[in-house]
N, C-alpha and C positions, 0 to 999 in steps of 0.2 A: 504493500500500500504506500504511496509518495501522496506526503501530504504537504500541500500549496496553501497561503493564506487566501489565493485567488487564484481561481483558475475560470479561465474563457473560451468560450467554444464559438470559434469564428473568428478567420485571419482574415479578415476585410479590413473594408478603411475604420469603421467604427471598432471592432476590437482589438487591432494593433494597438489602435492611438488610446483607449481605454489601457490596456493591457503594461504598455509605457508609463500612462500618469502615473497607475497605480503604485507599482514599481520604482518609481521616480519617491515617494513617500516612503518606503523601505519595503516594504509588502516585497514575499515572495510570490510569484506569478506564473502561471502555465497557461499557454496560448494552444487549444488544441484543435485540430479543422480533417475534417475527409480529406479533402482535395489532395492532390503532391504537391501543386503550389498555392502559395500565401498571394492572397491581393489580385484573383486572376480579373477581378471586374475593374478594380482600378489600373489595369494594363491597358485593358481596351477601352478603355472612358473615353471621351472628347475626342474619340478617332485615332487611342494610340498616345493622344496627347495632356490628357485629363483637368476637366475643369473642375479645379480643385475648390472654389468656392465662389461664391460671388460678393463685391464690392459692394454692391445695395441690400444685402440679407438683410430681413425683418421678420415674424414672426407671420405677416400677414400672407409670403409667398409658403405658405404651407397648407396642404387642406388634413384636416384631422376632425374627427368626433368631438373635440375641446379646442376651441380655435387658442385659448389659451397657453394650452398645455406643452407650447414649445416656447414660450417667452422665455423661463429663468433660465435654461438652458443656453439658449444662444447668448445671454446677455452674463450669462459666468462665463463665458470663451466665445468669443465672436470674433467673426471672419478677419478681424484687423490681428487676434491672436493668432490664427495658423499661419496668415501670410507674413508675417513677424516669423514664424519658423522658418517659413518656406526661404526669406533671406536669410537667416541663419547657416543655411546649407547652401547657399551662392546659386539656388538653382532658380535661372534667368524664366522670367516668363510673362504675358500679355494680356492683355485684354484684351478680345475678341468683337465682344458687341456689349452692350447693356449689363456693363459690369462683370460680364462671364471671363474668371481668369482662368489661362489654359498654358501650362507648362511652353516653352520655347522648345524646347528638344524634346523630352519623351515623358509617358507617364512611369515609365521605370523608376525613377527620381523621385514620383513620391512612395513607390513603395519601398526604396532604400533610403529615406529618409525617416519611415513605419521601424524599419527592420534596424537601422543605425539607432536610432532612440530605445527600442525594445532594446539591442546588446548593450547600450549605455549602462543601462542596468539591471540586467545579467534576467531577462524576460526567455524563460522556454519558450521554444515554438514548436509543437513538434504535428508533423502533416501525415497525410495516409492513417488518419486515427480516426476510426468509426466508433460515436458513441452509442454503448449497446443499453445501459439503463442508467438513471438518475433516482436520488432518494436522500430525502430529507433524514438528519436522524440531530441530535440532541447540538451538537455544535458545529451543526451544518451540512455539507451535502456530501454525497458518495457518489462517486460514479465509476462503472465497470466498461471499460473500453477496451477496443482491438489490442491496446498497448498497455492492458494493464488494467490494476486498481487506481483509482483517485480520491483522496477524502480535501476538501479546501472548508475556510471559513465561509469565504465570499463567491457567489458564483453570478457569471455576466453569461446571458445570452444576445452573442451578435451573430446568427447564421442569418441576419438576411432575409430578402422577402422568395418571391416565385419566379423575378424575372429571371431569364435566360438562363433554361435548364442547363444548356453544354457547358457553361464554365460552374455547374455544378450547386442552382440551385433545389432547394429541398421544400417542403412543410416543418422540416424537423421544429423549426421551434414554436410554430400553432401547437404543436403536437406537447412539447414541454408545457406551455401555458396552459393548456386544456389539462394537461396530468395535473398541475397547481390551482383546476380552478377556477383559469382566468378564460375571459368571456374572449372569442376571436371575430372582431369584427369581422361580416365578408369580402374575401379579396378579389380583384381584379387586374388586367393588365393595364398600364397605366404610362404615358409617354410613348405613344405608340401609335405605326402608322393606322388608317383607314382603310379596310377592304370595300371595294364597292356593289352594291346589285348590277345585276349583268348589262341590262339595259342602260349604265351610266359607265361602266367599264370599259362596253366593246368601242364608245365613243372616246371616254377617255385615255385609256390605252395608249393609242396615237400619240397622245402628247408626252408618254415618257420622257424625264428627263429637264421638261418646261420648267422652272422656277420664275416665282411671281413672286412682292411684295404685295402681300395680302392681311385682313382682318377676318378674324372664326369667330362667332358667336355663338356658346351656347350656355342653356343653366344660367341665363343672368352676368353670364361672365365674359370678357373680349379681350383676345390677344391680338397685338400687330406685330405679324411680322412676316417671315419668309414663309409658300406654300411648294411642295415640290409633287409634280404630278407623277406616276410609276408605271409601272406594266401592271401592277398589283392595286393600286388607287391613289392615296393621297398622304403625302409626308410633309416633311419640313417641320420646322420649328412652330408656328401657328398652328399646326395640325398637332403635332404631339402636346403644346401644351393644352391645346381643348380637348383633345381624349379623355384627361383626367377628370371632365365633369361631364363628359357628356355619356350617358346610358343607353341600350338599348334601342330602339326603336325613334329616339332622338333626330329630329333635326337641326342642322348644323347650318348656318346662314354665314356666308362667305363674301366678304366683303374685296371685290379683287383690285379697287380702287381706292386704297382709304385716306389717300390726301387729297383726293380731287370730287369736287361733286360735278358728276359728269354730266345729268340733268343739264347743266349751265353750259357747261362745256358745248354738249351736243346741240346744242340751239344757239351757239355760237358760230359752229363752225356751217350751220345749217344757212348762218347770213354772208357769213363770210367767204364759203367754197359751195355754194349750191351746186354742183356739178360734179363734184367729187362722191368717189363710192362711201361708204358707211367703214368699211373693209381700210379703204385708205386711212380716214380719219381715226378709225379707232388705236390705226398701228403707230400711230403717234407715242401711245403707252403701252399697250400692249406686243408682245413679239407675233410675228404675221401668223405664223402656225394656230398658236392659240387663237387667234381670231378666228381662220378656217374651221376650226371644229366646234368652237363655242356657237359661232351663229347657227349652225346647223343644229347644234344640240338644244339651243336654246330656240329654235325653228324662228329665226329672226331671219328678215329676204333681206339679203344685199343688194341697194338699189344706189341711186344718190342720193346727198343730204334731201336736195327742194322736194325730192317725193315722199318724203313723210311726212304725215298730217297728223291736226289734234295733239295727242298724248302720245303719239306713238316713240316718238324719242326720248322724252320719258319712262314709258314701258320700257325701251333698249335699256336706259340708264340704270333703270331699277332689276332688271335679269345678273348686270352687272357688279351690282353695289350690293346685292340681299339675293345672293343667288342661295336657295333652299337645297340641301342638300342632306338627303339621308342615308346613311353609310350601310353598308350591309352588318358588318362587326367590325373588330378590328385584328392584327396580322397575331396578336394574343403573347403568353409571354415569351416565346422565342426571339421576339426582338425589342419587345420593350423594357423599356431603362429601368423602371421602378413598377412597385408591385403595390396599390392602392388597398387601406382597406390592412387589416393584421393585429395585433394582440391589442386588446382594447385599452387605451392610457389612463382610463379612469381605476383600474389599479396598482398602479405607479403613484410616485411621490415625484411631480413635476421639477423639484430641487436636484433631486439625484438618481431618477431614474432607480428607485430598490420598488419591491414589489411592497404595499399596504400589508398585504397578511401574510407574507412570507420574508422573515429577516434574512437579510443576507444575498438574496434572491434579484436581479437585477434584469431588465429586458432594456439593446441598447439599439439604436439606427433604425434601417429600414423593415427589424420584425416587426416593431411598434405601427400603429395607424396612425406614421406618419408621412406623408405624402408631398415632397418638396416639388415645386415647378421646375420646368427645364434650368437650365444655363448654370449649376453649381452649388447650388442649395441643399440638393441630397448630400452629398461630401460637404456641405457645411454642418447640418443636425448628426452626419456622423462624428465628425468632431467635437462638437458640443455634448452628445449626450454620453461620446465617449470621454469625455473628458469628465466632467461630472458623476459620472458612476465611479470613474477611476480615484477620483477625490475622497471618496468613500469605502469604495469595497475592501 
């Protein structure tokens, strides 16, 4: 039996850097993960490049069951403290768009920056460790693994939500919480593209590859920003970050003009080029492909401006600015970022992340029902909540 004051299961971004604080306070520490490597999600993050947090972090880019319940956490270690590490370690890196900071060279860098803080002070890691049972007993927990017995004081779970089975996600830790208990919210893929019904597909299709500066509306909520069309549907940045609220059977209102009110525009150019096709004026902003297929899908006749009467160019304006769109599903978790929806935070202790009725007992990142928007936010609550558990465990 090897007994730890702390031990965690999950070499992700959230319980490395847990795994570290902890450690860093003198606590002895075991880091234990299935996988053979540590941090495979933050390898492939941001494209290989990983956006390690973002600049503008608040409490409010989070969706959770307690909109609160992420405030102390980010505000005892917030994003100005990791990237304070990140110079620490000389590793050079950018902002990308709207605060999204993404390593210069690779995301290998942060996870030798995980694993250089962990040896600092003298943090096991050990990988290829399947946990076979857990159990509470008088001065905390037991657990019998592929590699062994374990008994610790403090125990973290960071395995993580459902996204992206291949680099090795699980249920294991719904499966933990429900052994102690605790209620699982339901989960979902989240940050993820859109599959389309056939009828919207066989048209869209075509435009694999399009990207537009676009607005998604759904659920009350609206992002602007980039749309990418697919062979499979609809991606990009605006499209993954509306997935996260939008449900089922939902329609999606796509805004593919959001600085221009075209209305005006098109009654503009209707005095100004009356002889000119619709086709012409509209590739003013839009790229010409997209035009071909959108008018046909949206069964708009390309004629000249002076022959549209009445409403009708408004009608045009408005296909384009609140185009209704209802997704078939979405591509689910094999490719999406985060996994919506996980162990319910109403029995947590918002300060440190330990479980209400179970001492000792800690749930950290994205097992919890918390839910960061795109561009850095997820690796920022991982750092925070791992930071905070480790403060304690």
């Amino acid at each position: 039996m090897q007994h730890q004051d702390v031990i965690v299961i999950g070499a992700g971004a959230a319980g490395l850097f847990c795994a570290a604080t902890a450690a860093a306070r003198g606590r002895s520490v075991t880091v234990l993960d299935h996988a053979k490597k540590v941090g495979r999600k933050i390898l492939m993050s941001g494209g290989g490049r990983c956006n390690f947090t973002n600049m503008y972090t608040s409490h409010e880019n989070f969706i959770c069951n307690n909109p609160h319940f992420t405030k102390s956490a980010l505000s005892q270690y917030t994003q100005w403290d990791f990237i304070g590490l990140v110079n620490e370690y000389g590793i050079a890196y950018h902002e990308k768009t709207l605060g999204q900071l993404f390593c210069d060279d690779s995301a290998k860098q942060i996870v030798s920056l995980l694993m250089s803080e962990c040896a600092k002070h003298q943090v096991t890691v050990t990988t290829a460790c399947e946990i076979l049972t857990i159990n509470k007993h008088e001065k905390g927990y037991h657990l019998s693994t592929s590699k062994g017995q374990y008994s610790c004081e403090s125990l973290v779970i960071a395995t993580g939500g459902l996204s992206m089975p291949k680099l090795g996600a699980t249920p294991f830790g719904y499966q933990i919480a429900e052994q102690f208990g605790m209620q699982v919210t339901p989960t979902r893929a989240a940050l993820v593209p859109f599959t389309l019904h056939t009828h919207d597909k066989d048209v869209l299709a075509e435009l694999s590859g399009v990207s537009v500066e676009a607005a998604t509306t759904c659920a009350n909520t609206r992002f602007n920003e980039g749309i990418l069309f697919t062979h499979r549907g609809l991606s990009g940045p605006a499209v993954l970050q509306i997935s996260s609220y939008w449900e089922a059977g939902d329609t999606v209102e796509i805004d593919l003009l959001p600085s221009l009110d075209l209305t005006v525009e098109l009654n503009r150019a209707q005095t100004q080029q009356p002889n000119v096709q619709l086709s012409t004026v509209l590739s003013t902003w839009f790229p010409r492909r997209l035009i071909a297929q959108l008018l046909g899908y949206f069964e708009i006749e390309n004629k000249p401006m002076k022959q549209y009467q009445g409403k009708q160019l408004e009608h045009i304006a408005n296909q384009f600015k609140a185009w209704q769109l209802k997704p078939n599903g979405t591509e689910g978790y094999r490719t999406a970022e985060v996994t919506l929806g996980g162990v319910n935070t109403d029995h947590f202790s918002s300060k440190t992340m330990e479980a209400k009725d179970h001492k000792g007992l800690f749930f950290i990142g994205e097992v919890l029902d918390v839910t960061g928007w795109l561009g850095g936010y997820n690796f920022q609550w991982a750092w925070s909540s791992g930071y905070v558990a480790g403060q304690v465990a």
